[in-house]
LOMAR-698540 format. One record per residue (C-alpha): residue number from 1; residue in one letter; z, y negated, x negated. Coordinates in nm, 4 decimals, m for minus. Last residue first. Layout:
% LOMAR-698540
i: NUM	aa: A	Z: Z	Y: Y	X: X .
...
//
This chain:
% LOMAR-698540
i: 154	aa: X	Z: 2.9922	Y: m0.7623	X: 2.7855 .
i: 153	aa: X	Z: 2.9753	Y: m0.5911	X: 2.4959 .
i: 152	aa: X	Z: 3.1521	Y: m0.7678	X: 2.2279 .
i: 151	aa: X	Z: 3.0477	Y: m0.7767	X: 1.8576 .
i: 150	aa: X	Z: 3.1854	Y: m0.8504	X: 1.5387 .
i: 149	aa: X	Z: 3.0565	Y: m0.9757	X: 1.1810 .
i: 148	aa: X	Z: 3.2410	Y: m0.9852	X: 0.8524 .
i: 147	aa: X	Z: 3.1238	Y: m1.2655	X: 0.6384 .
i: 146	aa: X	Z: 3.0087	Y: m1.2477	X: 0.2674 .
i: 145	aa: X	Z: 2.8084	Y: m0.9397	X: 0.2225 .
i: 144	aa: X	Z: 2.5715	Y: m1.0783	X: m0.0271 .
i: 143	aa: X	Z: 2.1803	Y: m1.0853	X: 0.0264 .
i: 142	aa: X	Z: 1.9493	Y: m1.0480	X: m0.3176 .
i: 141	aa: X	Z: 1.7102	Y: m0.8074	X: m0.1746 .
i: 140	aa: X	Z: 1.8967	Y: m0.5427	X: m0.3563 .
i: 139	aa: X	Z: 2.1798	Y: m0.5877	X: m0.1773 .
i: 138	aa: X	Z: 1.9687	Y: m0.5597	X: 0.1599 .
i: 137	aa: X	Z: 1.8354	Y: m0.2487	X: 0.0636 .
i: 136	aa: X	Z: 2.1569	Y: m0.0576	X: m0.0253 .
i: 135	aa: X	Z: 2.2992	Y: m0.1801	X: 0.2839 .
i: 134	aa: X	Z: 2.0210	Y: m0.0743	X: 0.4500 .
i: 133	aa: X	Z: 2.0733	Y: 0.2728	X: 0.2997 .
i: 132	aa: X	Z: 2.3950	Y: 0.2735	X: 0.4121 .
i: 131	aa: X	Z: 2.3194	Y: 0.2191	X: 0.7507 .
i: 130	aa: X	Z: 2.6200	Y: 0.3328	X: 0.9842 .
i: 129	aa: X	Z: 2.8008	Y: m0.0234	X: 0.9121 .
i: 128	aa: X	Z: 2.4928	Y: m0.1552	X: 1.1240 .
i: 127	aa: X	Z: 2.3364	Y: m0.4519	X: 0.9947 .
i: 126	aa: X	Z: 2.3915	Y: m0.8391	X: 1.0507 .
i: 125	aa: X	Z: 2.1239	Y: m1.0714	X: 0.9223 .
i: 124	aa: X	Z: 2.1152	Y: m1.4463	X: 0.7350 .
i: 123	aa: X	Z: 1.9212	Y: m1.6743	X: 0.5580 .
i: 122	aa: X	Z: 2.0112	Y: m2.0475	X: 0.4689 .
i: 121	aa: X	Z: 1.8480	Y: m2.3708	X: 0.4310 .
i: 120	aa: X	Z: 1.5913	Y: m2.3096	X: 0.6920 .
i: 119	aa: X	Z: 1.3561	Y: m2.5708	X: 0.6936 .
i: 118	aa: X	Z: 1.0791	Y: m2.3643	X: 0.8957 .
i: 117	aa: X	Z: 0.8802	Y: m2.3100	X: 0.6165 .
i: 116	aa: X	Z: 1.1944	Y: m2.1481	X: 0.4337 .
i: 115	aa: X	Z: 1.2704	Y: m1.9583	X: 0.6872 .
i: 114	aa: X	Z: 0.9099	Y: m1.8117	X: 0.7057 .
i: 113	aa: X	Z: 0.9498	Y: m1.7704	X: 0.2852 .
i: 112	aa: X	Z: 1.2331	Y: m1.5418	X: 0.4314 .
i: 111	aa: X	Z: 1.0319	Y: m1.3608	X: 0.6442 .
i: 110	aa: X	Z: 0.7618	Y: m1.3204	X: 0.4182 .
i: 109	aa: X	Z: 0.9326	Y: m1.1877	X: 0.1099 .
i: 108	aa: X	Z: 1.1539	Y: m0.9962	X: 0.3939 .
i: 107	aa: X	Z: 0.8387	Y: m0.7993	X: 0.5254 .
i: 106	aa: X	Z: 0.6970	Y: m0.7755	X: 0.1882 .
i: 105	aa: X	Z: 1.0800	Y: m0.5785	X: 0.0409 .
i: 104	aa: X	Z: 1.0369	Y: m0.3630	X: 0.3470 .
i: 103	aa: X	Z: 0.7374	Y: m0.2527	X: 0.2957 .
i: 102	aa: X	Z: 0.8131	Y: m0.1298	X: m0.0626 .
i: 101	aa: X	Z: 0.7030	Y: 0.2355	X: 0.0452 .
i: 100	aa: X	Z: 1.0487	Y: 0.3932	X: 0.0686 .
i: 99	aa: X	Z: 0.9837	Y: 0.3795	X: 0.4160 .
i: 98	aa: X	Z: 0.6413	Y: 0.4055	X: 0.5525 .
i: 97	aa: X	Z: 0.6482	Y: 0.7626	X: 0.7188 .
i: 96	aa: X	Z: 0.9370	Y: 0.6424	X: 0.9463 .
i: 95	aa: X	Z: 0.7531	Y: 0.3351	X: 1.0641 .
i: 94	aa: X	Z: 0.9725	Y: 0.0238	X: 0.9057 .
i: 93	aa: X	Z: 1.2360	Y: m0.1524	X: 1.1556 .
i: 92	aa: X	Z: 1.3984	Y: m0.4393	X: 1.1047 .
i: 91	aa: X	Z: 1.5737	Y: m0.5495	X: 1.4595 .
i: 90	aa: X	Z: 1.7363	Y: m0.8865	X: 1.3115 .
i: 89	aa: X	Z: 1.6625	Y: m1.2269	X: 1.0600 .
i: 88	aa: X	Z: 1.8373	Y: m1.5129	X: 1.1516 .
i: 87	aa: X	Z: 1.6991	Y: m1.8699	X: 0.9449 .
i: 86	aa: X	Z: 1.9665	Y: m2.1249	X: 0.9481 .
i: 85	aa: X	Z: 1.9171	Y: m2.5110	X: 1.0021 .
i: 84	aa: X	Z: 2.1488	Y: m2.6928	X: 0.8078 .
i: 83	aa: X	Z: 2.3387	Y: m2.9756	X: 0.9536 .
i: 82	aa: X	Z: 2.5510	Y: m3.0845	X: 0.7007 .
i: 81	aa: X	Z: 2.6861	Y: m2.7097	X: 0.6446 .
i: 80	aa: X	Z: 2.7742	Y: m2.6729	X: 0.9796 .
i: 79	aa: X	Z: 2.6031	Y: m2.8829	X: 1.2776 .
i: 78	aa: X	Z: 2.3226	Y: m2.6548	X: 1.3390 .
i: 77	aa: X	Z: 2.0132	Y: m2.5257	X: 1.4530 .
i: 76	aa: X	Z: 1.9223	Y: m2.1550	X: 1.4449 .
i: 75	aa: X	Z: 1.5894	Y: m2.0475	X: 1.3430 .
i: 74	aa: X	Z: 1.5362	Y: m1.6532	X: 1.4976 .
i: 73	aa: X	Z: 1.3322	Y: m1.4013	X: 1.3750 .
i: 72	aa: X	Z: 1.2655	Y: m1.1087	X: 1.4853 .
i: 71	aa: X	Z: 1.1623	Y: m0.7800	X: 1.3238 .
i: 70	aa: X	Z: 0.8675	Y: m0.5006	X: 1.3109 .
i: 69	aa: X	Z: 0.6951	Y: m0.2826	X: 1.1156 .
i: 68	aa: X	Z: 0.3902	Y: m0.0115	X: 1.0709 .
i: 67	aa: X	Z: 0.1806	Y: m0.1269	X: 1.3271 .
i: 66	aa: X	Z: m0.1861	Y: 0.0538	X: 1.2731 .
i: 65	aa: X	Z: m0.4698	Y: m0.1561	X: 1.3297 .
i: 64	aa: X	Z: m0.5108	Y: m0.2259	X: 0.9093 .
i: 63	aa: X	Z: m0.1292	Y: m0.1858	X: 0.7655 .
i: 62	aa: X	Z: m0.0196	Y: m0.4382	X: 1.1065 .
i: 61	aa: X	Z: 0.3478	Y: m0.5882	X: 1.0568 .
i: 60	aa: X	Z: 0.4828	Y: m0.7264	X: 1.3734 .
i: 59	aa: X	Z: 0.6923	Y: m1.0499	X: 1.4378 .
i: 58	aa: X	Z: 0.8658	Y: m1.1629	X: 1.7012 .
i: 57	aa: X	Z: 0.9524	Y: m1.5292	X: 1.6310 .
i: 56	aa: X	Z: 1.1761	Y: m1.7189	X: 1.8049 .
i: 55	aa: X	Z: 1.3279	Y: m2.0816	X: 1.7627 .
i: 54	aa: X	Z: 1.0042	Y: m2.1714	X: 1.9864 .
i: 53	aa: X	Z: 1.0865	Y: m2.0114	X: 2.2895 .
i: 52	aa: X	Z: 0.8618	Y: m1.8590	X: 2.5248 .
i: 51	aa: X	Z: 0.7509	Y: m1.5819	X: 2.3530 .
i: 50	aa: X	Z: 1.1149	Y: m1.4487	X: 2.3269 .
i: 49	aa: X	Z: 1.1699	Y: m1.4991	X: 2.6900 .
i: 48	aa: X	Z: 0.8898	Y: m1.2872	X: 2.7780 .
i: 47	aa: X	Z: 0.9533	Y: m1.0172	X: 2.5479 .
i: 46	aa: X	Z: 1.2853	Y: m0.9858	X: 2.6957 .
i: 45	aa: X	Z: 1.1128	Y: m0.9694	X: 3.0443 .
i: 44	aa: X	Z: 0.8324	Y: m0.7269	X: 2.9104 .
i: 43	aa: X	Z: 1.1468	Y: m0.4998	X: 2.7059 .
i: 42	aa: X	Z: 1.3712	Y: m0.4776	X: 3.0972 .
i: 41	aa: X	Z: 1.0195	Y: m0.4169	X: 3.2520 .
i: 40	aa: X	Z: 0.9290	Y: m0.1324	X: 3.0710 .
i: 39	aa: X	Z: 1.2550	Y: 0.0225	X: 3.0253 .
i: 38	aa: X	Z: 1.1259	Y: 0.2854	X: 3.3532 .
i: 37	aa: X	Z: 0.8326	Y: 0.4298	X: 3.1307 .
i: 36	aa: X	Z: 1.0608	Y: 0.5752	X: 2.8949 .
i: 35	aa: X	Z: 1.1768	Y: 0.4070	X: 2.5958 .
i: 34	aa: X	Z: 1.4964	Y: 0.3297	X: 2.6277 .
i: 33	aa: X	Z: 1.6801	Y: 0.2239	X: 2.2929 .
i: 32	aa: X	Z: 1.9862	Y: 0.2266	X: 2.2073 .
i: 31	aa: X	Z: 2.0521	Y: 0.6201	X: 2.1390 .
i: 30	aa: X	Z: 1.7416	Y: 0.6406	X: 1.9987 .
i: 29	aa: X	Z: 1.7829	Y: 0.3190	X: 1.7845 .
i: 28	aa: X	Z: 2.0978	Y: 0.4482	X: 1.6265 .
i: 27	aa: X	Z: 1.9573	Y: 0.7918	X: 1.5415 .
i: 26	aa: X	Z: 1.6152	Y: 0.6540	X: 1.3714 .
i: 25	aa: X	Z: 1.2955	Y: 0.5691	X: 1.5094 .
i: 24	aa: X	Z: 1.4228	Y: 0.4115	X: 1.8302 .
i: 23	aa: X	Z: 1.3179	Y: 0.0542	X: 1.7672 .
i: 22	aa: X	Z: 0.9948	Y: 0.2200	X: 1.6021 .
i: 21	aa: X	Z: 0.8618	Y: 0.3197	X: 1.9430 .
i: 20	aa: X	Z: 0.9898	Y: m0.0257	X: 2.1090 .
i: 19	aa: X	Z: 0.7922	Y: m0.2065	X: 1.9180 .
i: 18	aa: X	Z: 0.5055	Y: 0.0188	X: 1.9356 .
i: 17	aa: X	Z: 0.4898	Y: 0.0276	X: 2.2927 .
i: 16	aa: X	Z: 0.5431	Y: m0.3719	X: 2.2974 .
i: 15	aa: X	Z: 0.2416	Y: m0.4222	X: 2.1489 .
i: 14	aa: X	Z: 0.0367	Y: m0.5044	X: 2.4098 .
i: 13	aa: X	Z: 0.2926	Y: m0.7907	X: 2.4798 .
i: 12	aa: X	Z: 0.1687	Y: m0.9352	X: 2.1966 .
i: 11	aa: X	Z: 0.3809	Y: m0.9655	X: 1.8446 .
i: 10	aa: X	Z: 0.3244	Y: m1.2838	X: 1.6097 .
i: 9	aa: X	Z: 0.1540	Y: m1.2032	X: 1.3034 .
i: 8	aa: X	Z: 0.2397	Y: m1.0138	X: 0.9797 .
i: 7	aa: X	Z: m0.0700	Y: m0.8265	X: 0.8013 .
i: 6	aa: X	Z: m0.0662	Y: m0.6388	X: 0.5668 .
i: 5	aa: X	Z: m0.3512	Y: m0.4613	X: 0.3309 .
i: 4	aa: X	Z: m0.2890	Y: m0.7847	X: 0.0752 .
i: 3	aa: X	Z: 0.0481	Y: m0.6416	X: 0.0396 .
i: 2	aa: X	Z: m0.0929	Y: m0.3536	X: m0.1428 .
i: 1	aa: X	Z: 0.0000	Y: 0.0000	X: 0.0000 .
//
């Protein structure tokens, strides 16, 4: 794979079957994600609210017609750190038979010269604490665990 052969664009709704598929590529994402024919309209509204605001960015990677990644982007404004403008990156996914393939590091060389672009002063993600391997990745991308993140499902 050369990164010339990539392509990173703004997702379609056409696309959303391939989102989803590699959304549930891995043992987290299966049990997350529902991607039967009845989650349709739950990932077409989502999609449509994504679309429709400009601090997101859905973005899929195309190797040639195939989709071989995904993530979102989001550029948070804000009043911390004199106003800096952060860049969010979440919901990486690489197609199973792609990992390992240095995908990953051209997704995030683009999505964080995105931020950049966008006047983002800072980059930021949350992962899973079941993901080693991201970990591993993320590290090595340069990103320091510095926070501790929670959730609440409401």
């Amino acid at each position: 794979m050369t990164d010339a052969s990539l392509t990173m664009r703004a997702a379609l709704e056409a696309d959303l079957a391939s989102i989803v598929e590699l959304l549930a590529d891995d043992d987290l994402g299966a049990a997350r994600e529902n991607a039967s024919p009845a989650g349709d309209d739950c990932y077409r509204a989502a999609f449509a609210e994504i679309e429709a605001d400009p601090n997101q960015f859905l973005c899929v990677v195309e190797d040639g017609e195939q989709i071989v990644g995904t993530m979102q982007l989001t550029f948070i404004p804000g009043l911390s750190r004199s106003g800096a403008k952060r860049g969010q990156i979440e919901a990486v996914r690489v197609a199973s038979d792609r990992r390992g393939s240095k995908l990953g590091e051209a997704m995030f060389a683009w999505a964080i010269s995105e931020c950049r672009a966008r006047g983002c002063s800072l980059v930021q993600l949350t992962t899973d604490k079941a993901r080693p391997d991201a970990h591993r990745f993320y590290d090595r991308m340069g990103f320091e665990p510095t926070h501790i993140g929670y959730k609440l499902k409401i």
